[in-house]
VMD Tcl script that draws the C-alpha trace (Angstrom):
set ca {
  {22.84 -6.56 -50.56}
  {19.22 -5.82 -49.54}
  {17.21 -4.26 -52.44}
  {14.70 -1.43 -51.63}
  {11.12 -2.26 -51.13}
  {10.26 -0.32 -53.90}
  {12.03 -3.19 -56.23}
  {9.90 -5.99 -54.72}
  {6.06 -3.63 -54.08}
  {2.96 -5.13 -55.74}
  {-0.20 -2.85 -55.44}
  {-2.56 -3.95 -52.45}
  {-0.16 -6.19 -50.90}
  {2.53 -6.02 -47.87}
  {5.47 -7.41 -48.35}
  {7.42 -9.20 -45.57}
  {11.07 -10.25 -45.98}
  {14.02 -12.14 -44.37}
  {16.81 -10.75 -46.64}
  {20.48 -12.52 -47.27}
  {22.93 -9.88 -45.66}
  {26.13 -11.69 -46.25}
  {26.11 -12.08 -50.22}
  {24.34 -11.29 -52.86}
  {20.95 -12.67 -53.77}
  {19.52 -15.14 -51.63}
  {16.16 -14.81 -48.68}
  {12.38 -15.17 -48.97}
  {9.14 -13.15 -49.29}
  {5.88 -13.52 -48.31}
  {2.94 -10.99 -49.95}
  {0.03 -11.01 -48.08}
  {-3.62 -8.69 -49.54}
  {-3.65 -5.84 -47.12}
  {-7.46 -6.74 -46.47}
  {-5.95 -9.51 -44.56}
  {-4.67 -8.13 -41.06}
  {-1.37 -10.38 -40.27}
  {1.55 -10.16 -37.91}
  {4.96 -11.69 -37.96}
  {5.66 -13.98 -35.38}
  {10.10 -13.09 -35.36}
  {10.22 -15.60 -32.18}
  {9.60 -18.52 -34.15}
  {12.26 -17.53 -37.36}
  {15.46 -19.32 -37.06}
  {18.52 -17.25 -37.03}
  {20.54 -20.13 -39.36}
  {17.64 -20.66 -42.28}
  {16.08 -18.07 -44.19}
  {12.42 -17.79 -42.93}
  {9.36 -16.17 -42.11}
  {6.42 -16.85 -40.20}
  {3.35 -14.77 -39.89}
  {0.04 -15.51 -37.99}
  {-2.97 -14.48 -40.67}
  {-5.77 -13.61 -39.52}
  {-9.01 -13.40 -42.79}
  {-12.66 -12.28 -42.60}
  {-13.68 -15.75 -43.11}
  {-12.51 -18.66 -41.58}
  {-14.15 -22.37 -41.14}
  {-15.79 -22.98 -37.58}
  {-13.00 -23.83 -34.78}
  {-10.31 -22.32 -36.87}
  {-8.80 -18.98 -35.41}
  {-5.76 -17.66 -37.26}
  {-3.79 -19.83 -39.76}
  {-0.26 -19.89 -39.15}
  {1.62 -19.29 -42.48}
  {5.68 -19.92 -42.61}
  {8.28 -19.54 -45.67}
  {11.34 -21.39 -45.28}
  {14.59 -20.95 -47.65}
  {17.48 -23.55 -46.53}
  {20.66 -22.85 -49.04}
  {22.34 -26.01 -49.94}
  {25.77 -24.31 -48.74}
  {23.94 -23.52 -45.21}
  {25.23 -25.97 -43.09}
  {22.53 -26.49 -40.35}
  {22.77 -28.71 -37.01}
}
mol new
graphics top color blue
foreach p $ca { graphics top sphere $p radius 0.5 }
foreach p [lrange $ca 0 end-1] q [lrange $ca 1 end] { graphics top cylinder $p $q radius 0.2 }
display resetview
């Protein structure tokens, strides 16, 4: 059961989520500072886990990088997965 986004909003922060559909509980988060401009990447989620990834892109970065890449992966011990 997918809770509203109210339950899970922090102040200056966007919240993405994967949530568990098929029982209760269960999916990840990621919060990311809204001064950060990001984008999830959905082709590179797999269907079978519970995940996220999202490309980040911050003010600052080190010389030759571009835009991390930043993934949250949930794999349920009852998830069978081959």
């Amino acid at each position: 059961m997918k809770k509203p986004n109210s339950a899970c909003h922090l102040v200056d922060f966007i919240c993405y989520r994967n949530d568990r559909e098929a029982a209760m509980g269960g999916g990840v988060y990621v919060y990311v500072g809204t001064m950060h401009p990001c984008k999830r990447l959905q082709d590179f989620e797999e269907i079978k886990i519970f995940s996220i990834c999202l490309k980040i892109r911050p003010d600052h970065l080190p010389r030759g990088t571009s835009s991390p890449l930043v993934a949250a992966v949930y794999h349920s011990s009852s998830t069978s997965f081959c």
